[in-house]
FITI-548314 format. One line per 10 residues: number of its first residue (from 1); for each residue x, y, z of C-alpha. Coordinates in Angstrom, 2 decimals, padded with zeros to 5 digits. Layout:
NUM> X:Y:Z | ...
// end
This chain:
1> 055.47:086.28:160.01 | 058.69:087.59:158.96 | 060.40:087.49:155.76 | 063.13:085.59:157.45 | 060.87:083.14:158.76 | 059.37:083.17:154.93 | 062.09:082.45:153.31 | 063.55:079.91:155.76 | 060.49:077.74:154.92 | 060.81:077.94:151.76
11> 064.36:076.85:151.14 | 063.20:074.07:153.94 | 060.41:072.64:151.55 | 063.21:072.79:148.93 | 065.41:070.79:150.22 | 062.69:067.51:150.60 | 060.20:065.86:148.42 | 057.32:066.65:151.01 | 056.34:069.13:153.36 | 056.30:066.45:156.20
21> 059.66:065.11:155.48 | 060.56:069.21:155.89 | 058.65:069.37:159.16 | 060.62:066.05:160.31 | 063.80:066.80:159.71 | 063.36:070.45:161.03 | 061.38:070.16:163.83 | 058.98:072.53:162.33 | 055.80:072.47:162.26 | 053.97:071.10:159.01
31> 051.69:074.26:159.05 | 054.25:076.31:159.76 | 056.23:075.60:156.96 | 052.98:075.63:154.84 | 051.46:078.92:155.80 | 055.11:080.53:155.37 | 055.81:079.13:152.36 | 052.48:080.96:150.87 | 052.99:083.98:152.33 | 056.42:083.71:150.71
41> 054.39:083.71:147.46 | 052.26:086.22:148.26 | 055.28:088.47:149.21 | 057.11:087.37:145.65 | 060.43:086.69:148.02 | 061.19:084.60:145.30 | 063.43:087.51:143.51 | 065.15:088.57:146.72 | 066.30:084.91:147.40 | 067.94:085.01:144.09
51> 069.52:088.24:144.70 | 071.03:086.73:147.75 | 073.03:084.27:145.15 | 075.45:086.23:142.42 | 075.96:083.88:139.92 | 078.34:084.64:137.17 | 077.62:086.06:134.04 | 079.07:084.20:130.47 | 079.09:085.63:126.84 | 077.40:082.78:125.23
61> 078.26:083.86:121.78 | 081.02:086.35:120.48 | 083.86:085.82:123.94 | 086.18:086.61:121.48 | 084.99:089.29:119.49 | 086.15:092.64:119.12 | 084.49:095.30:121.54 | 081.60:097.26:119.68 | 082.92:101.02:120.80 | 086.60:099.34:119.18
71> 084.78:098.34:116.30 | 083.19:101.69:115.99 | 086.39:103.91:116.25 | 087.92:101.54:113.54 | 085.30:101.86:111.03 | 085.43:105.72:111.51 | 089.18:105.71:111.21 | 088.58:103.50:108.09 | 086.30:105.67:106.81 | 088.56:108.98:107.07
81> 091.45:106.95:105.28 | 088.81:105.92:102.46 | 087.70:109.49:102.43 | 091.09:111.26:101.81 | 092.39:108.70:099.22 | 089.18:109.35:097.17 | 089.90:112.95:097.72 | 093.93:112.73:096.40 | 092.36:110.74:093.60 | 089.96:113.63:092.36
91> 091.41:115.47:089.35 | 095.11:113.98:091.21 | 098.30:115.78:089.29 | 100.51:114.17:086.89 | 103.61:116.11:086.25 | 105.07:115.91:082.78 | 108.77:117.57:081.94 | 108.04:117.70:078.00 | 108.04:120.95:076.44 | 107.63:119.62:073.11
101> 104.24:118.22:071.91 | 103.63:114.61:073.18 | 101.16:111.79:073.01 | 098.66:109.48:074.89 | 098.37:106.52:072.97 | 095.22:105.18:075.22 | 094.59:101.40:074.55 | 091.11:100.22:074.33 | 090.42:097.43:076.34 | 093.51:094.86:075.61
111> 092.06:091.48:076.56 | 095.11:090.08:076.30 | 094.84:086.22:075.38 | 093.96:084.37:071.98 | 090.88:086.25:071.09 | 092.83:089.93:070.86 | 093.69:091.46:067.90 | 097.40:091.09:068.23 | 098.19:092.24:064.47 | 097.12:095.65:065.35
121> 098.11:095.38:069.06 | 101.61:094.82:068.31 | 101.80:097.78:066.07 | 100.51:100.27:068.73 | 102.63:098.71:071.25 | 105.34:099.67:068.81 | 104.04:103.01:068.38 | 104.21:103.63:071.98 | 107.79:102.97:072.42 | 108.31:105.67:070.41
131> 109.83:109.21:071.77 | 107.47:111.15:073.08 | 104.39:108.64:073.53 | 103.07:107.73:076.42 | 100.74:104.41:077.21 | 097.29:104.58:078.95 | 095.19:101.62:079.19 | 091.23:102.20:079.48 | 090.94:098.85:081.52 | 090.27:094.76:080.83
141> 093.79:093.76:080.41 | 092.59:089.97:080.28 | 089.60:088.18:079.92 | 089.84:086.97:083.61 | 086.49:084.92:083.30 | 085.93:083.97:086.98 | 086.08:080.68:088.08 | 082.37:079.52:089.05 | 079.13:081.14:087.70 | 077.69:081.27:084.18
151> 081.46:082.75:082.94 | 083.47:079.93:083.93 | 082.37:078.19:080.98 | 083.38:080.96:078.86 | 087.00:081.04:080.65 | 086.91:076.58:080.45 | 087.00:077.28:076.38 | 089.89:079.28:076.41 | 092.85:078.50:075.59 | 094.75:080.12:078.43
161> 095.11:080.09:082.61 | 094.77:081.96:084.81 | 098.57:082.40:085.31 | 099.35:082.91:081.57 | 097.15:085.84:081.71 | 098.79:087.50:085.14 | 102.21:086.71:083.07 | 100.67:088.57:080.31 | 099.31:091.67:082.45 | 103.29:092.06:083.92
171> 104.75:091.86:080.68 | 102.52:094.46:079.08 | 102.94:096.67:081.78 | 106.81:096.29:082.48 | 108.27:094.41:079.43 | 106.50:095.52:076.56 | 108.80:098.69:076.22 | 105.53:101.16:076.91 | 106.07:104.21:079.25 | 102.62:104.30:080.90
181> 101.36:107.30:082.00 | 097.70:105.50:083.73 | 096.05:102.20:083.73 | 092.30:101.48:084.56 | 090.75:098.34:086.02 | 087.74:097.13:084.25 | 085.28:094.90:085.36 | 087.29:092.23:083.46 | 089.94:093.14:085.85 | 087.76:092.84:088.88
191> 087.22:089.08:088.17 | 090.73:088.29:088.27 | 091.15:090.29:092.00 | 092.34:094.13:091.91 | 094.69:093.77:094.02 | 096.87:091.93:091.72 | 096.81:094.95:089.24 | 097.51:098.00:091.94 | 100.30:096.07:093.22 | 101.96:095.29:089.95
201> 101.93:099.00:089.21 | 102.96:100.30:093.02 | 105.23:102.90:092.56 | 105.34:102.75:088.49 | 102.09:103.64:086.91 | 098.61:105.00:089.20 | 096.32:102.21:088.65 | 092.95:103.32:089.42 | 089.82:101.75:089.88 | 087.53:102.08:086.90
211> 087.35:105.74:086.38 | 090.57:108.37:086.49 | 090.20:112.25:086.71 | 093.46:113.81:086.43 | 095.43:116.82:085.35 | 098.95:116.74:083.08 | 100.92:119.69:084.66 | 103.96:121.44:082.21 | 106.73:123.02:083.12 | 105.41:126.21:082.36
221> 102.08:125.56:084.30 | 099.90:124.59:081.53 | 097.09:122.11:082.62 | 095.49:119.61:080.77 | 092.26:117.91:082.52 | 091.64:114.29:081.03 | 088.43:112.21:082.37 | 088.95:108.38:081.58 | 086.77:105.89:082.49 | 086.87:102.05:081.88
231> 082.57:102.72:081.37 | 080.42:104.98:081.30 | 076.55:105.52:082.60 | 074.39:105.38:078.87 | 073.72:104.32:075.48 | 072.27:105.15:071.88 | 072.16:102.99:068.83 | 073.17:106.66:066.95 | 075.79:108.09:069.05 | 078.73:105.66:070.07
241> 079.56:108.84:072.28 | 076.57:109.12:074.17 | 077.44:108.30:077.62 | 081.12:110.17:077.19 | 078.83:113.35:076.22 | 076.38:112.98:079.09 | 079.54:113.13:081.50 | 080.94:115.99:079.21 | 077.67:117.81:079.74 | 076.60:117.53:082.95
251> 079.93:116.68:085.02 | 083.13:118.73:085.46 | 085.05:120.37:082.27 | 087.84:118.31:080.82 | 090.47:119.02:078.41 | 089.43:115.33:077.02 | 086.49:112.78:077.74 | 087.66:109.15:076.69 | 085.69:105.89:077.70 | 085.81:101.97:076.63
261> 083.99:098.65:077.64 | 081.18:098.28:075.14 | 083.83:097.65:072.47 | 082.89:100.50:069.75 | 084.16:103.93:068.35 | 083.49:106.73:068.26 | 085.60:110.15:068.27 | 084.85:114.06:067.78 | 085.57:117.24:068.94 | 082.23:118.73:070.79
271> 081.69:122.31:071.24 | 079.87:123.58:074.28 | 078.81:127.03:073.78 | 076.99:127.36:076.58 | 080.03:126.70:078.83 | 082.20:128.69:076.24 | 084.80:125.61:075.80 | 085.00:122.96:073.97 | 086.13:119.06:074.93 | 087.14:115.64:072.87
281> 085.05:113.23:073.35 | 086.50:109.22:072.61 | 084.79:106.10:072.42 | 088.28:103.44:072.39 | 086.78:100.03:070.67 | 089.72:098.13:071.79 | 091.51:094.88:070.92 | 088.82:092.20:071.40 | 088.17:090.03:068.23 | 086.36:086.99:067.18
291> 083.41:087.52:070.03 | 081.21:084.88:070.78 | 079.14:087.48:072.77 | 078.69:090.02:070.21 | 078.47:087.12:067.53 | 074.70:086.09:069.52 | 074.11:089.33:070.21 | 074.39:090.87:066.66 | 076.67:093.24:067.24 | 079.36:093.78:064.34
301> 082.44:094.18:065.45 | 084.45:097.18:064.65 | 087.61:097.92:062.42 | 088.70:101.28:063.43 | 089.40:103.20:066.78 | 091.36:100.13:068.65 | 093.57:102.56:069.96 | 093.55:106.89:070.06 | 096.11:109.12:070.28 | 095.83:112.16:071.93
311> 098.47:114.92:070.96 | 099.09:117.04:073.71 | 101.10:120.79:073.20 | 102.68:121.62:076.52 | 102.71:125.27:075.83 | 098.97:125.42:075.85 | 097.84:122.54:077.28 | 095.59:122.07:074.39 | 094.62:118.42:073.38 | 094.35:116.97:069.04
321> 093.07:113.42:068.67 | 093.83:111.06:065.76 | 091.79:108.16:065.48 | 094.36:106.29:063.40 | 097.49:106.11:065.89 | 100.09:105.49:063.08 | 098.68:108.37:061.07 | 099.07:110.66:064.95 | 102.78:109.04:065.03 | 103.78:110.52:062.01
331> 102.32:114.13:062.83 | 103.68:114.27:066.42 | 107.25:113.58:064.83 | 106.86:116.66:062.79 | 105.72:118.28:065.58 | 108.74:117.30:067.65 | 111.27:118.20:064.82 | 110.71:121.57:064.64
// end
């Protein structure tokens, strides 16, 4: 028996309910078809009478989709892009024309709505306009409570939308007559969408995402390294500082170390022997007032520190804090005068 013959009798029993209704209509045998049909099993002929059929092949899920080697060589591309902007961001250059002594006025966390502390806020907003100062905001320019989750109910008792607030984040940052040097998001910030805040400030003011390591460069190529950060990694109930000094100690040297979020202050000038430099370190308290949070949580809320000013001298590139801004207006326009 050939395989021909094999396979012939088995597409014969196939085609009929019974062998004898093959054998009839073929004029083959009924043990002929039988016997070949077995020895088709035997054989497994089965796969090579498939192979004699190409069917076609569908994509039952994903037709549509991107090819995986396209998706590959965009994620790597993606990846190089997200690579070299974090790389431009790392200690990025600022250049600054003043060759007289000038200021940072860095405002602790704003929160700009009906529970900031607008008494004060308005008067460092009015010490910023001032010649020579220069605005940095440490991050949570509103309260942005998201809209679903345990927060919305926070954001349902105040007194403000959504919109209000993104009015109030342009006018601070255009309109309020501040020449900002930097601006941080904060995790406040990341609830109402980031986006928002790097495109209000494209091509006016870096905003950067949480943390900003730059350098002020002078005219006569002075450098001042200042390491901001909306938060820091940290804590201790008996150093406000702690988690600004951890960074001062173990990361790269700074000029000045200056962090916000948790809504306290703190502020000295730490000596590092060991490195043979010193540093500022600043814990910004911010504008936040009347805090249902901190209320439950016992934490007293603070009455110094909403803002700091860091005095900066061009020729040397050294850095002088004042914890009371007004007090840090009136020395820089000494400084200035002569």
């Amino acid at each position: 028996m050939t395989d021909e013959e094999c396979i012939e009798a088995v597409k014969l029993r196939n085609q009929y309910a019974t062998t004898k209704e093959a054998a009839e209509a073929s004029g083959k045998g009924w043990h002929w078809i039988q016997r070949r049909v077995k020895e088709a099993e035997r054989r497994q002929l089965q796969a090579k009478m498939q192979k004699m059929v190409e069917m076609p092949t569908f994509v039952i899920e994903g037709d549509e989709e991107e090819d995986i080697i396209d998706i590959l060589k965009r994620f790597r591309k993606n990846h190089d892009l997200k690579a070299k902007a974090a790389a431009e961001r790392n200690w990025f250059e600022i250049k600054v024309k003043e060759t007289k002594p000038y200021a940072m006025l860095w405002f602790g966390d704003p929160h700009l709505g009906p529970h900031a502390l607008w008494p004060v806020l308005e008067r460092h907003i009015a010490i910023a306009r001032q010649d020579g100062v220069y605005g940095a905001n440490i991050g949570d320019t509103t309260d942005s409570w998201p809209w679903t989750g345990r927060m919305a109910r926070l954001w349902a008792e105040n007194d403000i939308s959504h919109k209000t607030e993104r009015r109030l984040a342009e006018w601070f940052m255009f309109d309020a007559g501040i020449h900002w040097l930097i601006w941080l998001i904060g995790n406040h910030d990341e609830w109402n969408n980031t986006e928002f805040y790097k495109k209000l400030g494209a091509y006016t003011v870096p905003v950067i995402d949480w943390r900003a390591k730059f350098t002020l460069v002078h005219n006569n190529g002075s450098r001042t390294r200042i390491d901001a950060a909306h938060g820091r990694k940290g804590s201790s109930i008996y150093n406000p500082t702690h988690a600004t000094l951890r960074e001062a100690k173990f990361g790269e040297e700074a000029a000045l170390f200056i962090t916000g979020h948790t809504h306290n202050f703190g502020l000295f000038e730490y000596e590092m022997p060991e490195r043979r430099t010193h540093t500022w370190l600043a814990q910004v308290r911010g504008f936040k007032t009347l805090d249902h949070y901190a209320l439950v949580n016992g934490f007293p809320e603070g009455n110094k520190g909403h803002s700091i000013m860091s005095i900066i001298y061009p020729d040397t590139g050294k850095v002088q804090c004042f914890s009371d801004p007004e007090e840090g207006a009136d020395y820089l326009k000494w400084l200035r005068s002569l």
